[in-house]
MIFIKE-677584 format. One record per atom (N, C-alpha, C, CB): atom name; residue in three letters; x, y, z. Coordinates in Angstrom, 2 decimals. Each point is the difference from the previous one (the first is absolute). Glycine has a CB too. Layout:
N
<"CA"; "ALA"; <X; Y; Z>>,
...
This chain:
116
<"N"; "UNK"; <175.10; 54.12; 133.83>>,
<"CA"; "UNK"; <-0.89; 0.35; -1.10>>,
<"C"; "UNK"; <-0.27; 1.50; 0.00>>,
<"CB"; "UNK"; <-1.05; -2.29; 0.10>>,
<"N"; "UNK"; <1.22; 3.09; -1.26>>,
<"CA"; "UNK"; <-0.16; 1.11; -0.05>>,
<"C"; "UNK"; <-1.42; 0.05; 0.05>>,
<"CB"; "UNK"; <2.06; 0.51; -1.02>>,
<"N"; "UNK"; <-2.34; 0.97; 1.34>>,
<"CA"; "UNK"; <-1.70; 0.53; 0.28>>,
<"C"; "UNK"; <0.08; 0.73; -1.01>>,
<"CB"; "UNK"; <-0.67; 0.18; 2.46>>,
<"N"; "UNK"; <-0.46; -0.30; -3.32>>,
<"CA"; "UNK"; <-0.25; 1.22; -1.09>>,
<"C"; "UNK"; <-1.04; 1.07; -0.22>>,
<"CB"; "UNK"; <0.94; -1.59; -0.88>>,
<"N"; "UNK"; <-1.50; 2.78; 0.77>>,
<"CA"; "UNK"; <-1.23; 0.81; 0.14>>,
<"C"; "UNK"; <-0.81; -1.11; -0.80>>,
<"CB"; "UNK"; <0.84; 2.81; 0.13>>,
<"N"; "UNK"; <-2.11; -2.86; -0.11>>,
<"CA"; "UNK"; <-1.08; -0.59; -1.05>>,
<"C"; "UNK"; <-0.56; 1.28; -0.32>>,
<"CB"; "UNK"; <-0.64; -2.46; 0.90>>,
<"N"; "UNK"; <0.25; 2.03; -2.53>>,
<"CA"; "UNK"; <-0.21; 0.91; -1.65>>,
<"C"; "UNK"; <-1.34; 0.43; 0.40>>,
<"CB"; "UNK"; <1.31; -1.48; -2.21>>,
<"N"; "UNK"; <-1.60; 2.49; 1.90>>,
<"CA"; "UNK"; <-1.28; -0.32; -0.60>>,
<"C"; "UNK"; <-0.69; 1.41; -0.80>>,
<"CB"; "UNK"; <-0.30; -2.01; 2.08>>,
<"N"; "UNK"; <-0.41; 2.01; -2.83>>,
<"CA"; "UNK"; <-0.60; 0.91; -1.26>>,
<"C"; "UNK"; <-1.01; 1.34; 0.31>>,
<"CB"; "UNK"; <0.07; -2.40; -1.27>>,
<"N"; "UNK"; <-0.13; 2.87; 0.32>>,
<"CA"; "UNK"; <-1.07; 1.36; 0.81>>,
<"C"; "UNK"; <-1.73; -0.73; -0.18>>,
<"CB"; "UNK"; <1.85; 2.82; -1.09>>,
<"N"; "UNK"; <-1.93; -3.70; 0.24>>,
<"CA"; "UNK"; <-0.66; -0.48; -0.52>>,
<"C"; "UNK"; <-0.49; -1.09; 1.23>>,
<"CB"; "UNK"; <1.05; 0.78; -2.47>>,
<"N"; "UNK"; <-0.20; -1.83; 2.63>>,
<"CA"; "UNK"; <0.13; -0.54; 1.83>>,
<"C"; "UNK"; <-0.86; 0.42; 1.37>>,
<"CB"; "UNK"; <2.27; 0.06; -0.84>>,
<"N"; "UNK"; <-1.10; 1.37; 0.26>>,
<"CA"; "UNK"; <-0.67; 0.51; 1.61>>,
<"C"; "UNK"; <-0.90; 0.86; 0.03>>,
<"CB"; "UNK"; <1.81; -0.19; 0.94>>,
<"N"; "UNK"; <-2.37; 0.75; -2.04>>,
<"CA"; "UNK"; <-1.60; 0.41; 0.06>>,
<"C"; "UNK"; <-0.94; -1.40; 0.02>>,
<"CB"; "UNK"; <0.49; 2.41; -1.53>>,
<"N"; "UNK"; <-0.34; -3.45; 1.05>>,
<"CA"; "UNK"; <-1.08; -1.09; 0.30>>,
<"C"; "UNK"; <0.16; 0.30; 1.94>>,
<"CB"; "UNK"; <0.41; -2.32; -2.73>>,
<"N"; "UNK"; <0.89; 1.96; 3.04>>,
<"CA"; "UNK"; <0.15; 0.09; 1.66>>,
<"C"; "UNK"; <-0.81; 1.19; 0.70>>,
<"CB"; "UNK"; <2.44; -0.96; -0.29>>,
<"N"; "UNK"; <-2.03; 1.73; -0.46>>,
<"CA"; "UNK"; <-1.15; 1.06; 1.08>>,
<"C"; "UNK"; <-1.39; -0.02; -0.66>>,
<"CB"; "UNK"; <1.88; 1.94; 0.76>>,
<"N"; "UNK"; <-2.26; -2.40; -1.71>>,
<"CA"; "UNK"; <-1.48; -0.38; -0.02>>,
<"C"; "UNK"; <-0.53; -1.47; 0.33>>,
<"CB"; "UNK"; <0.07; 1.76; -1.68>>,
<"N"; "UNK"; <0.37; -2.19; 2.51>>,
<"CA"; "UNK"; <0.09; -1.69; 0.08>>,
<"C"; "UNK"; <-0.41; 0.40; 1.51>>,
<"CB"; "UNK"; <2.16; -1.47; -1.89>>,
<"N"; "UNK"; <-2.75; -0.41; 2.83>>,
<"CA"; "UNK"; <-0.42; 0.58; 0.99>>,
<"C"; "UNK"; <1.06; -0.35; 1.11>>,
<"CB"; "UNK"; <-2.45; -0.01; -0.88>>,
<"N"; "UNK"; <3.73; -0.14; 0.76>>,
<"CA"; "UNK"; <1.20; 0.09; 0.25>>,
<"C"; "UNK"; <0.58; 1.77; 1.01>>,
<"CB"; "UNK"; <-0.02; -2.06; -2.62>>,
<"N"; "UNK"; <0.38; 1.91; 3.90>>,
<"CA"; "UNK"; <0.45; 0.90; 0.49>>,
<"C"; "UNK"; <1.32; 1.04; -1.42>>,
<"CB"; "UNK"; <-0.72; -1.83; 2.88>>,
<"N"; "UNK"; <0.61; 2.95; -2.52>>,
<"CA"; "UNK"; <0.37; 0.47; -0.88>>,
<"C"; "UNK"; <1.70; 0.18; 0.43>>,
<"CB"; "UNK"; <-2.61; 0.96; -0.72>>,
<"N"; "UNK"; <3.65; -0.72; -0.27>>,
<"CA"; "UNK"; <1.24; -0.24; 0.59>>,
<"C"; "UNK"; <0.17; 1.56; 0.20>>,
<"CB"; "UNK"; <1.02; -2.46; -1.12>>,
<"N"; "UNK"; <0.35; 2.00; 2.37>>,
<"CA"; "UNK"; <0.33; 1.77; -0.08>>,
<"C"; "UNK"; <1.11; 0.15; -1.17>>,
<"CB"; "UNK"; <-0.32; 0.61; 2.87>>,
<"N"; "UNK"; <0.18; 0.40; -3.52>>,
<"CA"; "UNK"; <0.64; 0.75; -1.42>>,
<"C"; "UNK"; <0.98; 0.94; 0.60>>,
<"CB"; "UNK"; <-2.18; 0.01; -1.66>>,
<"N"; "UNK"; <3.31; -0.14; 1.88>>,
<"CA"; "UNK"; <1.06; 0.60; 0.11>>,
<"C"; "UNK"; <0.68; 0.69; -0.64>>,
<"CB"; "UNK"; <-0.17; -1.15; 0.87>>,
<"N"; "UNK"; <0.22; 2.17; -1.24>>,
<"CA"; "UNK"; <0.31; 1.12; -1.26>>,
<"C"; "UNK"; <1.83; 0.51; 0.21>>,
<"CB"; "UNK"; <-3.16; 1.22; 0.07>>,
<"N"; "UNK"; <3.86; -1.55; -0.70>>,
<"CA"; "UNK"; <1.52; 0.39; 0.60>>,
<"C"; "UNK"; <0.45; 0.97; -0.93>>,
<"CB"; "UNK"; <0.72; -2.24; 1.01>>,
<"N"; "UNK"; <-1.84; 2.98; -2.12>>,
<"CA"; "UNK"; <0.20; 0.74; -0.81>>,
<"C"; "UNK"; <0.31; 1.66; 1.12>>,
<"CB"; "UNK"; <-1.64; -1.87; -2.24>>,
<"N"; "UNK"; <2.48; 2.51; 2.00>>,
<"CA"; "UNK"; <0.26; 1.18; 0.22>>,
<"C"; "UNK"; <-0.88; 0.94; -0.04>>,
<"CB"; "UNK"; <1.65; -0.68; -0.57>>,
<"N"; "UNK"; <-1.56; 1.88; 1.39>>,
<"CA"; "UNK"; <-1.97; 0.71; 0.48>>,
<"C"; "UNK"; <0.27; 0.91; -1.58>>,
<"CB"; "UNK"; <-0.63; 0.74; 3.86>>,
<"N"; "UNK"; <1.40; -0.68; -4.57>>,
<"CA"; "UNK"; <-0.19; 1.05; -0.99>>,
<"C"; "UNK"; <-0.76; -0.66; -0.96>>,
<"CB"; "UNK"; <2.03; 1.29; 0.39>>,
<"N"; "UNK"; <-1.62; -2.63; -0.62>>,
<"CA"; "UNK"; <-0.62; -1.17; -1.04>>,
<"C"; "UNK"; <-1.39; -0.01; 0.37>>,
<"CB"; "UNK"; <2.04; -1.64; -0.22>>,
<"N"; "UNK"; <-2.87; 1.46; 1.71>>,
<"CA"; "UNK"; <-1.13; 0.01; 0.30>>,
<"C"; "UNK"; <-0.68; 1.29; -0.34>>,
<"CB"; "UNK"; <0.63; -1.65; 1.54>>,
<"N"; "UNK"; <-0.09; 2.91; -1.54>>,
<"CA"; "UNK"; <-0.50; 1.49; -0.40>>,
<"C"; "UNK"; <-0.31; -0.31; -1.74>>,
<"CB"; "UNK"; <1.78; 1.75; 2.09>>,
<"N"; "UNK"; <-1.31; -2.90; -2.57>>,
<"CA"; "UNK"; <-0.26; -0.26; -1.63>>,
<"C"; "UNK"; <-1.04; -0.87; -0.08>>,
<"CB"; "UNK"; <2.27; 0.21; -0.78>>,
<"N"; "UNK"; <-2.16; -1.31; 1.56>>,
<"CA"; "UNK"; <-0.98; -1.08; -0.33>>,
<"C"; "UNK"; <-0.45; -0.83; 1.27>>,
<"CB"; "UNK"; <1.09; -0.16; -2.34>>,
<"N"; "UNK"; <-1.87; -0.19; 2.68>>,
<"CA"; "UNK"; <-0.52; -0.50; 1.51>>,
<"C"; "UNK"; <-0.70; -1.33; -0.14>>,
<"CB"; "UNK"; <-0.44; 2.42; 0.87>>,
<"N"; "UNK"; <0.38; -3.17; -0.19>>,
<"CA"; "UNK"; <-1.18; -1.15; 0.11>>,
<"C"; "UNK"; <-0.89; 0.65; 0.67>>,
<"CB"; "UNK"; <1.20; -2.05; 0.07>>,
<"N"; "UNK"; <-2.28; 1.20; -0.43>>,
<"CA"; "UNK"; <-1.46; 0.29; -0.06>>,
<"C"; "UNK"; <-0.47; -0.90; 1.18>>,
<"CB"; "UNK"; <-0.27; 0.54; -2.70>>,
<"N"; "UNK"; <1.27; -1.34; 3.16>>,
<"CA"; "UNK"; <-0.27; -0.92; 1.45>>,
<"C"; "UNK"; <0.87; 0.65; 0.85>>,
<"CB"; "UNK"; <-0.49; -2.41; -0.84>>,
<"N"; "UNK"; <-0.20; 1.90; 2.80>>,
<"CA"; "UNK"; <0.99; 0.41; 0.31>>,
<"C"; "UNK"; <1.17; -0.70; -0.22>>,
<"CB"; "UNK"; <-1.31; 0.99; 1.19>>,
<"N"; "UNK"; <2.69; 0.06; -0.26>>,
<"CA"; "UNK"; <1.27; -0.69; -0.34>>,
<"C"; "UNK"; <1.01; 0.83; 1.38>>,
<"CB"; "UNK"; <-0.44; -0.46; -3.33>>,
<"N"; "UNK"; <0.94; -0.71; 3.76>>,
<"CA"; "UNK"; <2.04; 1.00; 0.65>>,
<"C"; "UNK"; <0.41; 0.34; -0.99>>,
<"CB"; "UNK"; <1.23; -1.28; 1.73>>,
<"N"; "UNK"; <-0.75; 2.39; -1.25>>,
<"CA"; "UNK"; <1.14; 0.94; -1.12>>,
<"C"; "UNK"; <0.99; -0.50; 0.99>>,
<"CB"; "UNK"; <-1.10; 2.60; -1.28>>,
<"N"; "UNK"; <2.55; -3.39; 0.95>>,
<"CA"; "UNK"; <1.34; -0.14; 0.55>>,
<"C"; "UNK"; <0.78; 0.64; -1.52>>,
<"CB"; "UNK"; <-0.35; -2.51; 2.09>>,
<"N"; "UNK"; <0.87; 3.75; -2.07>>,
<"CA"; "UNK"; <1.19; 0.43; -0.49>>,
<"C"; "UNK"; <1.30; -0.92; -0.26>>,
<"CB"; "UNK"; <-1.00; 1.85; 1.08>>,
<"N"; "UNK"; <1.15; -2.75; -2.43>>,
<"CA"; "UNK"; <1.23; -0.12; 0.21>>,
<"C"; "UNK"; <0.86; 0.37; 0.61>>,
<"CB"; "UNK"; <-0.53; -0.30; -1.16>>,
<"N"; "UNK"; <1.05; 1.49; 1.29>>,
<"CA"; "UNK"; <1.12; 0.72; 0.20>>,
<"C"; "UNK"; <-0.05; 0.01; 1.39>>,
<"CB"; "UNK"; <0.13; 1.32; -2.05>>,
<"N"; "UNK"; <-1.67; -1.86; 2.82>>,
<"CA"; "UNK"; <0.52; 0.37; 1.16>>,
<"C"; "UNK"; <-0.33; -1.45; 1.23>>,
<"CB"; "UNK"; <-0.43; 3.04; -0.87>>,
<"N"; "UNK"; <0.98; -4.02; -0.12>>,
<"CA"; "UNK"; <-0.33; -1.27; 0.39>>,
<"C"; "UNK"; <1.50; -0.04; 0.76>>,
<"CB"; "UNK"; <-1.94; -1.14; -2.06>>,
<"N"; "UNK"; <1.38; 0.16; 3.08>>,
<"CA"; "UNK"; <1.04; -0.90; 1.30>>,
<"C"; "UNK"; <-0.35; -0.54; 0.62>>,
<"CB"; "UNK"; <1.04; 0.95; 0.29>>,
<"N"; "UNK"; <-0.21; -1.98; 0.40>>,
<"CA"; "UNK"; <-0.91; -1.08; 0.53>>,
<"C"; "UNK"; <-0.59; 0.46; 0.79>>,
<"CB"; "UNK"; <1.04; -1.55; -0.29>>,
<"N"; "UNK"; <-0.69; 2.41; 1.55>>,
<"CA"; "UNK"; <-1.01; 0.13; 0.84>>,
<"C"; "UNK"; <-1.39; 0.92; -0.24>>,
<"CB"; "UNK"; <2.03; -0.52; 1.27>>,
<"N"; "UNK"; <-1.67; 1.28; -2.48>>,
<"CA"; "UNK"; <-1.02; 0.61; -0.04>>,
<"C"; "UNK"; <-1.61; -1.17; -0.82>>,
<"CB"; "UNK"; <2.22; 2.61; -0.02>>,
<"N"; "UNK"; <-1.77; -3.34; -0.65>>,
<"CA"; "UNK"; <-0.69; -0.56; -0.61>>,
<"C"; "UNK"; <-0.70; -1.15; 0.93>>,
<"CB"; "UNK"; <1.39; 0.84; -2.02>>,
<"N"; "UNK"; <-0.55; -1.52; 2.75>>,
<"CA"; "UNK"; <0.06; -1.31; 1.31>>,
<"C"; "UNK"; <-1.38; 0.79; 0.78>>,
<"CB"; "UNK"; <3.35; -0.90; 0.57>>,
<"N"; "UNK"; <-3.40; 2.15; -0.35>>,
<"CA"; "UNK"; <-0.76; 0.84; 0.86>>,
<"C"; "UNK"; <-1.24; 0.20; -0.66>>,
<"CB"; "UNK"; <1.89; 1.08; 0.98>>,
<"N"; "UNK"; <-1.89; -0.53; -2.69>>,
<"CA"; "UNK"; <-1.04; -0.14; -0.48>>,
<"C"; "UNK"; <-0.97; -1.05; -0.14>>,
<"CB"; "UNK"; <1.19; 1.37; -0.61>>,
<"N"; "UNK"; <-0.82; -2.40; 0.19>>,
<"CA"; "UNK"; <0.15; -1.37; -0.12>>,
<"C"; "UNK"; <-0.89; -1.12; 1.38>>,
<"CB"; "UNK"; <2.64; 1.00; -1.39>>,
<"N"; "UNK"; <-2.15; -0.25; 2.69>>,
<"CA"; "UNK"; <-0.26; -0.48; 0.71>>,
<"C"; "UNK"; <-1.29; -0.18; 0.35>>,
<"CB"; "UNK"; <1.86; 0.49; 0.19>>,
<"N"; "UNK"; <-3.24; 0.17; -0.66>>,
<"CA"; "UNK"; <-1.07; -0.58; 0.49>>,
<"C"; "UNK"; <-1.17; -1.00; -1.48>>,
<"CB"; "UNK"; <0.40; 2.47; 2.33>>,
<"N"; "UNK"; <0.99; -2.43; -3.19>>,
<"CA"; "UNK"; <-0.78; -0.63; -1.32>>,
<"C"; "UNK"; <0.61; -1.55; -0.22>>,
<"CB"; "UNK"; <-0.27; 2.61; -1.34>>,
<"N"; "UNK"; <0.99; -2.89; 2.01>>,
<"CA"; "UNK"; <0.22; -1.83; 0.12>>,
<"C"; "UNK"; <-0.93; -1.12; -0.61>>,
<"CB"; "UNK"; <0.83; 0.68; 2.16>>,
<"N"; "UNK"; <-2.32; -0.12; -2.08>>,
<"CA"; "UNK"; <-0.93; -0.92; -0.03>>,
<"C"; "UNK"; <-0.85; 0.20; -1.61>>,
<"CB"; "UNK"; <-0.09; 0.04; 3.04>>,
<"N"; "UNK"; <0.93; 1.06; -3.42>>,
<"CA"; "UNK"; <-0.56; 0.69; -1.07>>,
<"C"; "UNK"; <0.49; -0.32; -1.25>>,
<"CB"; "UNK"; <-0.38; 1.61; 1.40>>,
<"N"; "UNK"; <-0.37; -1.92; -2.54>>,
<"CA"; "UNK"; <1.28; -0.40; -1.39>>,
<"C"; "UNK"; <0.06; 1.91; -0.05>>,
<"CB"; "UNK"; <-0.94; -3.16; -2.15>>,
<"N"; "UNK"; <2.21; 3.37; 1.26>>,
<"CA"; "UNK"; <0.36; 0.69; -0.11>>,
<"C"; "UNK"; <0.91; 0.15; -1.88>>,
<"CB"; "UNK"; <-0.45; -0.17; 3.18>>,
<"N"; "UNK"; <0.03; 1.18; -3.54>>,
<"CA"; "UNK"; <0.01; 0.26; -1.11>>,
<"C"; "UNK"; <1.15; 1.17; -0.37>>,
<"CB"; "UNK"; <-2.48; -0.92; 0.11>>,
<"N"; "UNK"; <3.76; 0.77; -0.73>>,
<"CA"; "UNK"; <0.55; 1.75; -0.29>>,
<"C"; "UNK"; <0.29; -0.03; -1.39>>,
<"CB"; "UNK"; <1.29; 0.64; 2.29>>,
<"N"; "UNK"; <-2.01; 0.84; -2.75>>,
<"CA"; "UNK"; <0.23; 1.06; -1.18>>,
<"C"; "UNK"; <1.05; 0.55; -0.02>>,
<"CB"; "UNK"; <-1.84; 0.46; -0.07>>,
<"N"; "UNK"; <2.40; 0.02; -1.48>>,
<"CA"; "UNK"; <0.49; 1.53; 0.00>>,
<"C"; "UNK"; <-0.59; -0.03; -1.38>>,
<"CB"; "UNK"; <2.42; 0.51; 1.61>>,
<"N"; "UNK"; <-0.94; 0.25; -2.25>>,
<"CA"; "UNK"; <-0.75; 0.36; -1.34>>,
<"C"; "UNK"; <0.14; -0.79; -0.98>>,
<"CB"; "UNK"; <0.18; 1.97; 0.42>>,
<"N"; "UNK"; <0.80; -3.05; -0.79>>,
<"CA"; "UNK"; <-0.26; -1.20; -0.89>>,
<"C"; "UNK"; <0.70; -1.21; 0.46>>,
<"CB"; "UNK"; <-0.28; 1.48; -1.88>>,
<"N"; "UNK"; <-0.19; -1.62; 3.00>>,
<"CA"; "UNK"; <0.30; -1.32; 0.88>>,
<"C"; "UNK"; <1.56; -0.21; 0.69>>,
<"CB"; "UNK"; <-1.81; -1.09; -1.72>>,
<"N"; "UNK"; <2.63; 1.74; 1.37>>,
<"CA"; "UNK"; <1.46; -0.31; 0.41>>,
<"C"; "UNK"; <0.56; 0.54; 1.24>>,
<"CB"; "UNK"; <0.31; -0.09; -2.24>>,
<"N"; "UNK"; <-0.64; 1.43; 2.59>>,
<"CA"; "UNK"; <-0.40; 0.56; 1.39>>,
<"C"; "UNK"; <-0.24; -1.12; 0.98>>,
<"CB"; "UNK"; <-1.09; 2.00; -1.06>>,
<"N"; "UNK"; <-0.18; -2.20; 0.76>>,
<"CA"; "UNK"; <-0.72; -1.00; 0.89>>,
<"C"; "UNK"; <0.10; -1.31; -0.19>>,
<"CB"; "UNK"; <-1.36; 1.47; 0.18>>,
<"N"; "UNK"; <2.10; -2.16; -1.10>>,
<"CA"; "UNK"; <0.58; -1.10; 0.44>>,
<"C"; "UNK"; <1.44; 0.07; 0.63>>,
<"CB"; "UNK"; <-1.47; -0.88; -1.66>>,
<"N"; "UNK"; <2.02; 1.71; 1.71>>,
<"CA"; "UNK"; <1.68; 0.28; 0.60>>,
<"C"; "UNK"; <-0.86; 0.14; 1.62>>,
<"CB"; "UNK"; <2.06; 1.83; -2.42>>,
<"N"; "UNK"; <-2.96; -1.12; 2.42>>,
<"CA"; "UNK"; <-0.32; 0.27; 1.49>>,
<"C"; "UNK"; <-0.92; -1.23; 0.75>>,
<"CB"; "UNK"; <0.06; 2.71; -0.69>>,
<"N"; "UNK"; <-0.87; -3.39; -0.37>>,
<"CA"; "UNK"; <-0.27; -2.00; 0.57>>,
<"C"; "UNK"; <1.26; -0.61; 0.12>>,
<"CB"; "UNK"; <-2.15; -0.63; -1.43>>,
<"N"; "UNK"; <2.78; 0.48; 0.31>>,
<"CA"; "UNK"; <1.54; -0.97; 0.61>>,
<"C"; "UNK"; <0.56; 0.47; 1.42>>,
<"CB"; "UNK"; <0.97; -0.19; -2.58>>,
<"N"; "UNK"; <-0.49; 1.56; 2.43>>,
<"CA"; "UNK"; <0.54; 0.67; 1.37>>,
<"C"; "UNK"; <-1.19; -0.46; 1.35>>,
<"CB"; "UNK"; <1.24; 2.47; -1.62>>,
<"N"; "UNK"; <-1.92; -2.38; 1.74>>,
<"CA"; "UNK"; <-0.78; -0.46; 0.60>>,
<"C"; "UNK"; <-0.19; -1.44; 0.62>>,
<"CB"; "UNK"; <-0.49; 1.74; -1.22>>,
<"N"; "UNK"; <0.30; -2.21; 0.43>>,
<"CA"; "UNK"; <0.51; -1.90; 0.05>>,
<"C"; "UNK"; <1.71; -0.15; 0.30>>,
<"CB"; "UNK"; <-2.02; -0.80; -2.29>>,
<"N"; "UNK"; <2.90; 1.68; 2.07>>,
<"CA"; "UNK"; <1.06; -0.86; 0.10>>,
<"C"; "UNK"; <0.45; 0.51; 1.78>>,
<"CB"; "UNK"; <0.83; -0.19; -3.23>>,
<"N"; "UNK"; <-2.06; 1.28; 3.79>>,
<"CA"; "UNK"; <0.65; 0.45; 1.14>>,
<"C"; "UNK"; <-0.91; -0.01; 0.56>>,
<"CB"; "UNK"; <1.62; 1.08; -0.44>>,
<"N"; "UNK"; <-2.61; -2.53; 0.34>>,
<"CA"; "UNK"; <-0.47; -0.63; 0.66>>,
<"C"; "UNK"; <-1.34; 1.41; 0.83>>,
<"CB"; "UNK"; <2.65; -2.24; -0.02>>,
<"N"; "UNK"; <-3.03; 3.06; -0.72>>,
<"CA"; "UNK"; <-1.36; 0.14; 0.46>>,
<"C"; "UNK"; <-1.33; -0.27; -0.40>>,
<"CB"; "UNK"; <1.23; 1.17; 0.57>>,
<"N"; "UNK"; <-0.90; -1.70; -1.44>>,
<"CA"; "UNK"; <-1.64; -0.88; -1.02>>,
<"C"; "UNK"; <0.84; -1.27; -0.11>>,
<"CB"; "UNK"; <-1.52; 2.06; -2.05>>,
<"N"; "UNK"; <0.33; -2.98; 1.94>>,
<"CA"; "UNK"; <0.28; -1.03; -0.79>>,
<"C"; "UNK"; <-0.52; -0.68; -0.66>>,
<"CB"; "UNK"; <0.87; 0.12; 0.99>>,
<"N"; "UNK"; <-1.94; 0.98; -1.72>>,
<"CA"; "UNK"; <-0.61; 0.19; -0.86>>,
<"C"; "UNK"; <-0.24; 0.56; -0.51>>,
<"CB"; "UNK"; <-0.21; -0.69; 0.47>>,
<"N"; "UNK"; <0.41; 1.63; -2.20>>,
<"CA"; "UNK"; <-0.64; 1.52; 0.17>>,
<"C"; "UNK"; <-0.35; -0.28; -1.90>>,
<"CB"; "UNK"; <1.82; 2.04; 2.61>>,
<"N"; "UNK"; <-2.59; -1.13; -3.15>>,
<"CA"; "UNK"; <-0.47; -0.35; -1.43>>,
<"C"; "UNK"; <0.67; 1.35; -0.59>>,
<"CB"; "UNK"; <-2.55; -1.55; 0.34>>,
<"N"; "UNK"; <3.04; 1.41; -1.61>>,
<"CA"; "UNK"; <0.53; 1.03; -0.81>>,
<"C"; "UNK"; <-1.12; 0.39; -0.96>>,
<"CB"; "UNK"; <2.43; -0.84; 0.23>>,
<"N"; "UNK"; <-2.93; 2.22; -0.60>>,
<"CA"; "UNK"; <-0.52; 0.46; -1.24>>,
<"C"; "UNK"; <0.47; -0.12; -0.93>>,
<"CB"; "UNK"; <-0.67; 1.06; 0.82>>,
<"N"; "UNK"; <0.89; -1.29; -1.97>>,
<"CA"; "UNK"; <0.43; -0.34; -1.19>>,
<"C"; "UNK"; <-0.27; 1.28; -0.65>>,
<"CB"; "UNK"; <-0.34; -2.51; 0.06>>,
<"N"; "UNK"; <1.31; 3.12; -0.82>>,
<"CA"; "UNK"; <-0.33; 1.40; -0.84>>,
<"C"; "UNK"; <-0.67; 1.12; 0.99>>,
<"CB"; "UNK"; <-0.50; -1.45; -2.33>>,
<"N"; "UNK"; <0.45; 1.01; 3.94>>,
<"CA"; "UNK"; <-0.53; 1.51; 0.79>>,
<"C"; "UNK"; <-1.00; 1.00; -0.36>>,
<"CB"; "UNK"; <2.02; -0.10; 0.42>>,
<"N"; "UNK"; <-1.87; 0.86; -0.24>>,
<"CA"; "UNK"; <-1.37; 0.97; -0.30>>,
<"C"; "UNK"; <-0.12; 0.32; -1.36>>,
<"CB"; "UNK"; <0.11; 1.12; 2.10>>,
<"N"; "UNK"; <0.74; -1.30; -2.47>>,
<"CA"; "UNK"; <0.44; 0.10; -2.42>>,
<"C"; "UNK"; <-0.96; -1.25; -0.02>>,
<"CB"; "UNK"; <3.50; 0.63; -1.07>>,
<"N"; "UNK"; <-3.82; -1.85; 1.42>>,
<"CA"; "UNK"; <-0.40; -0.90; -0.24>>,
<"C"; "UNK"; <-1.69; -0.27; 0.11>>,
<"CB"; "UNK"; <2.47; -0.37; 0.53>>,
<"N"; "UNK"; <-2.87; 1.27; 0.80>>,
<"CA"; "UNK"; <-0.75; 0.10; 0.59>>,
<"C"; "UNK"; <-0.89; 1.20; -1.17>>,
<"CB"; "UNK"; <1.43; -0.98; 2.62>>,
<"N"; "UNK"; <-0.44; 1.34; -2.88>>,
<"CA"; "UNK"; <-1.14; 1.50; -0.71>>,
<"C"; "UNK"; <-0.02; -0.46; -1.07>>,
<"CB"; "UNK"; <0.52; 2.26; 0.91>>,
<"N"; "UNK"; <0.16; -3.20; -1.84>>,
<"CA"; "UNK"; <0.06; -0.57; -0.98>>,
<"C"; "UNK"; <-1.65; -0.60; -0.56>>,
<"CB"; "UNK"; <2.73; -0.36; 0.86>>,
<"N"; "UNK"; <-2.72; -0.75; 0.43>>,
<"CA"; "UNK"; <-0.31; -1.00; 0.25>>,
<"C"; "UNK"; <-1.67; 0.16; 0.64>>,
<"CB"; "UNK"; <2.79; -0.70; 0.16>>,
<"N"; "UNK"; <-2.76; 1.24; 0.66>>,
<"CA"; "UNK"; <-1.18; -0.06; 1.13>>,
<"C"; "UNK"; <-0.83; 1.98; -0.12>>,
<"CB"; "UNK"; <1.92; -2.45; 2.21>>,
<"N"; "UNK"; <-0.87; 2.93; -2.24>>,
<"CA"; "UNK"; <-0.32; 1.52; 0.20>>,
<"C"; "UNK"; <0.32; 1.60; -0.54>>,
<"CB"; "UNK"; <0.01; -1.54; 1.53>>,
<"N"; "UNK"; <-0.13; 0.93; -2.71>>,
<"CA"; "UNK"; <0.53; 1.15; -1.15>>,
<"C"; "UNK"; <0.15; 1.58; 0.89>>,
<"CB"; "UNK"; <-1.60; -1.41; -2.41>>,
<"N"; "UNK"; <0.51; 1.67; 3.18>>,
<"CA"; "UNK"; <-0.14; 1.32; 0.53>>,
<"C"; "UNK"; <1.49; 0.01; 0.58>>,
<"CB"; "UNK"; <-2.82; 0.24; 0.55>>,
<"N"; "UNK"; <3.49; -0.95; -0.24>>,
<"CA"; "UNK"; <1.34; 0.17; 0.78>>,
<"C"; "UNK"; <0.70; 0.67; -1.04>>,
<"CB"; "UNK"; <0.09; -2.05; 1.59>>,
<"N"; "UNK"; <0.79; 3.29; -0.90>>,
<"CA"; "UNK"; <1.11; 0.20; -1.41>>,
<"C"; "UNK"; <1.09; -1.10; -0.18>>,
<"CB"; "UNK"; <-0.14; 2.59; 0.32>>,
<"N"; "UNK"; <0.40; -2.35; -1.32>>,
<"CA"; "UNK"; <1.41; -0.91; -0.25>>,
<"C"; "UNK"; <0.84; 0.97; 0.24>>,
<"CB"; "UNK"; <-0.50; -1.70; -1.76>>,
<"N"; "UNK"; <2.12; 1.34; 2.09>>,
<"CA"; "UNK"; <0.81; 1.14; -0.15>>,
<"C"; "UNK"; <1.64; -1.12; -0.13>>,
<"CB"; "UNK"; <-1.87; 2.46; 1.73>>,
């Protein structure tokens, strides 16, 4: 049986961080120039696409096991290529995708965000 990221909305996951629910960690795989444009307003890991591998991530990864875990970029496709990759090499086996990423989020939840 294949493993798949689970969806979820900007709309979603602001109820989640105002809910009385541990808050997930937000994993940002957007590139540091993209963050010099637009930032979350929670915290978050910054993992660089570009500078993803297993071991580097297996390492990051390693003290959040117990943690749901959440990844952004800028309109969700980033960060679902980097949940699948993830699931298929077996270091989550569980992880939630943003839907529309921080475009979605500023849309949606936080106009002050730029769009870009």
């Amino acid at each position: 049986m294949e493993n798949y990221p689970k969806s979820i909305n900007a709309s979603s996951l602001n109820d989640w961080y105002n809910s009385e629910k541990e808050d997930p960690v937000l994993i940002d795989v957007r590139e540091h120039s993209e963050l010099e444009i637009a930032c979350f307003p929670k915290e978050f890991l910054h993992i660089p696409i570009s500078k993803v591998t297993s071991t580097y991530v297996e390492e990051l990864f390693a003290g959040l096991f117990e943690r749901e875990i959440v990844v952004a970029c800028h309109a969700g496709i980033r960060s679902y290529n980097f949940c699948q990759w993830s699931l298929d090499n077996n270091i989550v086996s569980e992880i939630w995708n943003l839907e529309e990423g921080i475009d979605g989020w500023s849309r949606y939840i936080d106009p002050s965000i730029p769009r870009y």
